[in-house]
Each structure stands twice: as structure tokens, then as C-alpha cells.
C-alpha positions, 0 to 999 in steps of 0.5 A: 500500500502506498503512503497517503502524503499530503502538501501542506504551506505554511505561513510565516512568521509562526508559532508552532506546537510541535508534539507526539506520542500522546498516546491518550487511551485507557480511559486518559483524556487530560493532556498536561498544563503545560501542553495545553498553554503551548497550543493556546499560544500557537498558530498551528500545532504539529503532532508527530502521531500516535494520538491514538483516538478522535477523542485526543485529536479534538483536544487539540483541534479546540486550541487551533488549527493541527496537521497530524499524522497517523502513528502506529497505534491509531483507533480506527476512525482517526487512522483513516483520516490521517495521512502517512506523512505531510510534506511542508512549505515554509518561505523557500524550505521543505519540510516533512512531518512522519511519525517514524514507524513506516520507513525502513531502519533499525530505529526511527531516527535512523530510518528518517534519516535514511529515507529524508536526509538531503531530501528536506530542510526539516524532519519532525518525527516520533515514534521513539519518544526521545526528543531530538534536535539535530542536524545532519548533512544540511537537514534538521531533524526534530523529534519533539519527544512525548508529553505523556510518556517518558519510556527511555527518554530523559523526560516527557517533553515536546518543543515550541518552533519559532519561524521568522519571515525569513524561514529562520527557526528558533526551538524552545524544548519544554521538559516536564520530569 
């Protein structure tokens, strides 16, 4: 089956929520304090995937527009609604937006850089829940972690992009362990 890729353009100057791997199930339905403030004060919110329900994706949705991605742990009706991944406009670069589990590799930061390096200024993925900022061979790579879920990582996390009209980016990690 061939990926669902959307094209999407974004505006600038902006203020992006980047996040993922919320992994709202089990009856969870409280996304933290401070995720919530993120995405009052942004104009888009990025989510790496991994939702997991409607339910989770209509929390976001309250605070603003969202462009999300399918992960591999989707209830049904949100997976087929989301596409594989969203290639990105902003000023004169691209970017894509991936949750990480589909493209081949012995991890999900190896296999994004595997599949899109060179291909794209930026990289936002997921799937391993450890946050990353990194670039490699001209491309920037951001995993923005998981505000929920800490698994191996440091802390649960997400992060905050600032794009100038210049397409200039600042990030703003949040961590909250």
C-alpha cells in the first residue's frame, strides 16, 4: 500500500506546537498544563502521531488549527483520516512531518534519516519518544519527544518552533520530569 502524503504551506512568521506520542487511551483524556498553554499560544500545532483516538485529536483541534499524522497505534476512525506523512512549505524550505514507524531502519531516527536526509530542510518525527534536535548533512531533524510518556527518554517533553519571515527557526524544548 502506498503512503497517503499530503502538501501542506505554511505561513510565516509562526508559532508552532510541535508534539507526539500522546498516546491518550485507557480511559486518559487530560493532556498536561503545560501542553495545553503551548497550543493556546500557537498558530498551528504539529503532532508527530500516535494520538491514538478522535477523542485526543479534538483536544487539540479546540486550541487551533493541527496537521497530524497517523502513528502506529491509531483507533480506527482517526487512522483513516490521517495521512502517512505531510510534506511542508515554509518561505523557500521543505519540510516533512512522519511519525517514524513506516520507513525502513533499525530505529526511527535512523530510518528518517535514511529515507529524508538531503531530501528536506526539516524532519519532525516520533515514534521513539526521545526528543531530538539535530542536524545532519544540511537537514534538521526534530523529534519533539512525548508529553505523556517518558519510556527511555530523559523526560516527557515536546518543543515550541519559532519561524521568522525569513524561514529562520528558533526551538524552545519544554521538559516536564
Amino acid at each position: 500500500m502506498a503512503m497517503r502524503i499530503e502538501q501542506r504551506s505554511i505561513d510565516l512568521p509562526c508559532r508552532i506546537l510541535v508534539t507526539g506520542d500522546t498516546h491518550l487511551t485507557g480511559g486518559r483524556t487530560e493532556l498536561p498544563d503545560a501542553l495545553v498553554s503551548a497550543a493556546a499560544r500557537s498558530d498551528l500545532t504539529i503532532h508527530t502521531g500516535d494520538l491514538c483516538t478522535v477523542a485526543a485529536h479534538d483536544l487539540f483541534e479546540a486550541h487551533g488549527p493541527i496537521l497530524a499524522v497517523r502513528g502506529n497505534n491509531e483507533e480506527l476512525k482517526l487512522d483513516e483520516r490521517l495521512p502517512d506523512a505531510i510534506e511542508l512549505r515554509f518561505g523557500d524550505r521543505r519540510g516533512i512531518i512522519t511519525h517514524g514507524h513506516l520507513e525502513a531502519g533499525s530505529s526511527a531516527s535512523n530510518s528518517v534519516r535514511r529515507a529524508y536526509a538531503a531530501r528536506f530542510d526539516m524532519v519532525i518525527y516520533g515514534h521513539s519518544h526521545m526528543p531530538e534536535w539535530e542536524e545532519v548533512d544540511g537537514t534538521w531533524f526534530l523529534n519533539p519527544g512525548s508529553p505523556t510518556q517518558r519510556r527511555r527518554a530523559p523526560s516527557r517533553s515536546f518543543a515550541e518552533l519559532t519561524i521568522d519571515s525569513s524561514g529562520a527557526v528558533e526551538v524552545i524544548w519544554s521538559l516536564l520530569d
